[in-house]
N, C-alpha and C positions, 0 to 999 in steps of 0.2 A: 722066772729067774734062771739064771744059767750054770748048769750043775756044774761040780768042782773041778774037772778037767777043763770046759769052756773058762772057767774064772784061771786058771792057772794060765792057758793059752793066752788071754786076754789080754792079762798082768804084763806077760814077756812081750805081748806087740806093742803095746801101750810105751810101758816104761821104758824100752830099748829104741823106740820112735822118738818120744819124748827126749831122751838124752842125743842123741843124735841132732835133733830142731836145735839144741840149746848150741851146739856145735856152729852149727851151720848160719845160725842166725849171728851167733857172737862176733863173725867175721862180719859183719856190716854193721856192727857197734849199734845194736838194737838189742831191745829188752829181749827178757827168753820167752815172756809170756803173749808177746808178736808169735815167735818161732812156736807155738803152743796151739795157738789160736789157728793159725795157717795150717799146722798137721791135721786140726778137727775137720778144716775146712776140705783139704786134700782126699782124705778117708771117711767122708762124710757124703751125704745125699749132693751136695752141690760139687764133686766132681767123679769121686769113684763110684758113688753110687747111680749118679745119673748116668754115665758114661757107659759102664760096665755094668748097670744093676747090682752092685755087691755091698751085704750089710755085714760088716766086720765084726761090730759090737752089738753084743744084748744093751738096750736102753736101760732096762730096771740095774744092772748091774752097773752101767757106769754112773746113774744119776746119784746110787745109793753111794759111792767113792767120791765122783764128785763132791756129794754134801759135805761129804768130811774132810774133801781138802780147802773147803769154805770156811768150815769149823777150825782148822788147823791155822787157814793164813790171817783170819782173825784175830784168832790168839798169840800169834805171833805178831801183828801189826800193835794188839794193845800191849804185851812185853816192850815194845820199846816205845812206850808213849809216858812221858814224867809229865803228870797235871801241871805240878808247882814250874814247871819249865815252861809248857806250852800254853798254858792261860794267861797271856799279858794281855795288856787293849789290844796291843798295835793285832796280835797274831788274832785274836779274834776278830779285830775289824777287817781284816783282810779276809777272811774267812767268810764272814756272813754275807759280803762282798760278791765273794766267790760260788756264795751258794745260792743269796738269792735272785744275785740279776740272771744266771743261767738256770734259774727254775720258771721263774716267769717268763722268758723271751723264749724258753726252750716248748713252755706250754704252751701260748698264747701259737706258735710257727706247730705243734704237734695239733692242736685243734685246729686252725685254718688250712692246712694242705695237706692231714691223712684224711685216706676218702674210707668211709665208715665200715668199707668190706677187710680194711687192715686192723677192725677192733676184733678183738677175741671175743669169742661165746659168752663169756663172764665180765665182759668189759661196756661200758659205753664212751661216747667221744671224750667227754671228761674225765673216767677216770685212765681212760689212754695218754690222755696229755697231760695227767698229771704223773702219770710213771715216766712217761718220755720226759716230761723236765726233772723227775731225782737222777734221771743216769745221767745229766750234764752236771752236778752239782758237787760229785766227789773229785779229788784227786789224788796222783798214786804219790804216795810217798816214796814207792820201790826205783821208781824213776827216775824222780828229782832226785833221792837218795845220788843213784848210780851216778850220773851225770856230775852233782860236787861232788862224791868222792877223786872220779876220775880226776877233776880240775886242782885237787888240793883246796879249796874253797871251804869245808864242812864248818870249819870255825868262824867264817866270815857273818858278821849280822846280819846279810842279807840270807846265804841259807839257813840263817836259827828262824830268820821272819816264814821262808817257806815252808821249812819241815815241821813249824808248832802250828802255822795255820793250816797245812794239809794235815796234820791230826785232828786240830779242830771241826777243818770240813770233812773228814769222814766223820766225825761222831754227829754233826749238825743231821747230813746225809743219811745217816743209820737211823736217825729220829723220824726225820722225813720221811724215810723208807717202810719205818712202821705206821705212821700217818696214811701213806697212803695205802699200803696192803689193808688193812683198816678202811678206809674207804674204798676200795676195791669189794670190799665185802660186802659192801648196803650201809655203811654206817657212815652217810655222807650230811645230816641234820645235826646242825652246832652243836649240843648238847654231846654226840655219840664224839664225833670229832674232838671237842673239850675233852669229854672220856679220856679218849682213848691218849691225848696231849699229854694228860696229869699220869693216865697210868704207866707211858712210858717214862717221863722225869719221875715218878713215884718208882719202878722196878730203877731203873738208875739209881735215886737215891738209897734208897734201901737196901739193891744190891749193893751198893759202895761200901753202905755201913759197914750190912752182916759182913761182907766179906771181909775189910779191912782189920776187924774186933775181932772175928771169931775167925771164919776160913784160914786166914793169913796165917794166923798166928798156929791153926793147926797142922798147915802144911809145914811151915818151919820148924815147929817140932818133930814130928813126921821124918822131915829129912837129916833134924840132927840125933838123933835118935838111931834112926836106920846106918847112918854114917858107921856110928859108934859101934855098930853090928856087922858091919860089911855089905851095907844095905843100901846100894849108890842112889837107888830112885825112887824109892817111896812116898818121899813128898813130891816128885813130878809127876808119879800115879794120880795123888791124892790132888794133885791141881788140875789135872787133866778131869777127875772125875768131877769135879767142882764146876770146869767151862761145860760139858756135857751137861750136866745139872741146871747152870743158868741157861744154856741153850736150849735146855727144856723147859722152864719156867716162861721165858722168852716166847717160846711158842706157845704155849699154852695159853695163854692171856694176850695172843694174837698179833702180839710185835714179830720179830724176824730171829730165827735162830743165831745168826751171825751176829746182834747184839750183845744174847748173853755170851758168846763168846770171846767177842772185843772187851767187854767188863770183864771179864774173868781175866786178861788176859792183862790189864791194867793194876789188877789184884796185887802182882807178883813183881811189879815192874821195878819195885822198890826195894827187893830182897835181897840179899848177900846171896843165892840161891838163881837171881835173872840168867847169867850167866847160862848156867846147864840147863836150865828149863828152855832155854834159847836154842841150846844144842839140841838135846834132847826132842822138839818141836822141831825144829829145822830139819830132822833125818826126817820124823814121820810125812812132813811137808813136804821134803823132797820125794815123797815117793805119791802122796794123795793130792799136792795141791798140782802141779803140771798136769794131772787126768781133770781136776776141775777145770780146768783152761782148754785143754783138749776138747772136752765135754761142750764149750761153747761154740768151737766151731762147729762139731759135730751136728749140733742144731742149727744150723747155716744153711739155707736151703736158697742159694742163689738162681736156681733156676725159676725156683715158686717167683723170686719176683725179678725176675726175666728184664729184661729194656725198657718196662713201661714207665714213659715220661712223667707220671706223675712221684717214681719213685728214685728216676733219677733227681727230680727237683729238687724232693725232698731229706734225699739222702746231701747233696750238694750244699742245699741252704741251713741244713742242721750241723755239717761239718763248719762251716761259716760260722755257726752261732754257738758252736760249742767253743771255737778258739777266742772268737773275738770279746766274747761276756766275761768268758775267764780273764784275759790279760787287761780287758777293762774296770771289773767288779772287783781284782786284786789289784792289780797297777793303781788304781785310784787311792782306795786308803792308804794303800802303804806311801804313796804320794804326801796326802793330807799327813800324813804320820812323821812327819818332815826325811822322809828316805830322799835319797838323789834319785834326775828324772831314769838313771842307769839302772838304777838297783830298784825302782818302782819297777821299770820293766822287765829286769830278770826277774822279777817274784812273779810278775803276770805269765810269763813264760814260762817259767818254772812249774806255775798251779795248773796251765794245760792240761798235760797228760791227765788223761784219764784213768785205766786201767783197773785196779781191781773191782772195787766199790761200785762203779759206775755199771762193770760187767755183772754183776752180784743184783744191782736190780733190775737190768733187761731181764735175767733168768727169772728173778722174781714174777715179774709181769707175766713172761711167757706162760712160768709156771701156773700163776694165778685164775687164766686162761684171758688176759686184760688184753693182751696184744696175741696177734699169728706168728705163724712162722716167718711170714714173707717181711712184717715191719721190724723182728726181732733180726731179723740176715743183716737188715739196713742200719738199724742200731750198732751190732755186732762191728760190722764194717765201719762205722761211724768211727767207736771208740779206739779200736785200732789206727785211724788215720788220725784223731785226733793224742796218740801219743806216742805220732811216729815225726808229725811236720814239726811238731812244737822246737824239738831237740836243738836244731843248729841255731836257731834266734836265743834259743834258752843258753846255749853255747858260748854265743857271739858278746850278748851283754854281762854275762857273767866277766867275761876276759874284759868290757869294761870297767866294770867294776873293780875289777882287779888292777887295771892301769891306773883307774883315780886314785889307789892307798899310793901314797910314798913309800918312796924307796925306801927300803927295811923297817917298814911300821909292820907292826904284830897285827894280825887278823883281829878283829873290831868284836866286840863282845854285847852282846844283846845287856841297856843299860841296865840297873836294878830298878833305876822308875818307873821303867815302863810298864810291872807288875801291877795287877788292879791293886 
């Protein structure tokens, strides 16, 4: 680990790079965590280090910041996630849509054309291609977000259909994602599998409870309380230590930290109190989640996999199938869900992008030792292209959608019946 001077120096290259990427990228109306991703890549094995042989970063140091800006944008992803909002049919059917036709085509194309030297030490062909199809299965909410906002859109029922099914499919995805780290470990006979199903909807249900009944209710006191004393964050401590706590439980019983953090982080989502937990989360984020993003390309080792045709193939026909499952496995239901053919296919375009979630279990894998460096670059790369092209289609049909309302009809409201 890198004593407190290399950690201070770090900090200042890190974070001052960092703001700089968000700069630089913002002018080509791309995400910042593209502009993130690209700096790891830049300062990383696949160009300054191979070039010039230079390691910038201790590893232990940034993985351990990293985690925490995992821990942070999960918490902040489940802050703005309302159950009672985003669980209707339609956003679910689009969702399950979304996750399961690009986990099976994602697997079935990850077992037929990786050749067995791109499984990690701890991995076999199967549980490789069952990590390679969770990373096609999330989508960014950060994205889609950005994109209606810009349009003025946010109110239209076609973005309420996107932004409740991409919460749905990250929590489906986060399930998944403990399924398979789970199976990544030897516990691939029905029984262990079953297990480990019940004990993730079991910590779900149960954290839900506890938390709802008792945590909730202590952080709200906490904070009104502290108020009353000149105490502005005592219950954002006490919620903060609460997501760390599910984040530990989480792991301990072998699902993924970033779960108990997304529950934690839905805990709060309801509170007179969202607001500042929002802020509050959002600074720390702003300084630990850009080093998690960093931190991925950093692990990019494009030379490791160099021109070989099997990896261009494969990168090629994974980008292919990471768009096309999305705007199919979403466009379809919301189809059947009587949406217009317009606004089916802004949701499909919209659910695209990939980004955080999907980045969150390449690292997994990687870390798990399921996949190498060289098919982790290709993933890496993957999700980046798959939520950079989606944008101007996702663009294009939205402004349909927006020509179909009549002239000064109020933006369309997700119905009440559509609630299970």
């Amino acid at each position: 680990m890198a004593g407190p001077e290399a950690i201070y120096q770090q900090l200042t290259i890190l974070l001052a790079l960092a703001t700089l990427s968000h700069f630089t990228i913002k002018r080509f109306r791309q995400p910042t965590i593209v502009g993130e991703i690209a700096l790891g890549l830049i300062l990383g094995p696949s160009i300054l280090g191979y070039y010039l042989n230079i390691q910038l970063f201790d590893p232990g140091f940034v993985s351990t910041f990293a985690g925490l800006g995992a821990i942070f944008l999960l918490f902040l992803i489940g802050l703005e996630s309302d159950f009672k909002a985003i669980y209707t049919r339609k956003n679910v059917a689009v969702a399950f849509g979304g996750v399961l036709l690009p986990f099976f085509v994602g697997f079935l194309a990850a077992f037929a054309l990786v050749p067995t030297t791109d499984v990690g030490p701890n991995g076999t062909q199967f549980t490789m291609a069952i990590f390679v199809g969770a990373t096609l299965t999330a989508t960014s909410t950060a994205i889609a977000a950005a994109v209606l906002l810009d349009l003025g859109l946010m109110r239209e029922s076609v973005a309420q259909t996107i932004m409740g099914a991409a919460v749905v499919d990250d929590i489906l995805s986060l399930v998944l994602l403990s399924i398979v780290v789970g199976a990544s470990q030897g516990r691939l006979d029905p029984f262990s599998i079953a297990l480990l199903v019940a004990t993730a909807l079991l910590f779900l249900g149960v954290g839900m409870a506890v938390g709802l009944y008792f945590f909730r209710q202590v952080v709200v006191r906490i904070q009104v309380a502290g108020m009353k004393l000149g105490l502005k964050h005592g219950g954002f401590i006490i919620a903060l230590a609460v997501t760390f706590l599910y984040a530990f439980i989480a792991e301990v019983i072998g699902l993924s930290a970033i779960i108990g953090a997304f529950l934690a982080g839905t805990l709060f989502s309801n509170t007179p109190f969202r607001d500042d937990f929002t802020e509050g989360a959002g600074y720390l984020g702003a300084i630990f989640i850009p080093i998690f993003f960093i931190s991925l390309g950093l692990q990019v080792n494009l030379p490791a996999v160099g021109l070989a045709s099997d990896a261009i193939v494969f990168g090629t026909v994974l980008t292919i199938v990471a768009i096309l499952t999305k705007v199919i496995g979403c466009g379809v239901p919301a189809r059947l869900a009587k949406m217009t053919r317009h606004e089916s296919l802004a949701v499909g375009w919209g659910m695209t992008p990939r980004g955080e979630v999907g980045l969150i279990a390449a690292l997994t894998a990687l870390t798990a030792g399921v996949i190498n460096d060289a098919l982790f670059s290709i993933i890496v790369v993957v999700m980046v292209l798959v939520s950079v092209i989606p944008a101007p289609l996702f663009k294009r049909y939205l402004a349909l959608v927006a020509k179909e309302r009549p002239s000064g009809a109020p933006a369309t409201e997700t119905p009440a019946s559509d609630a299970p």
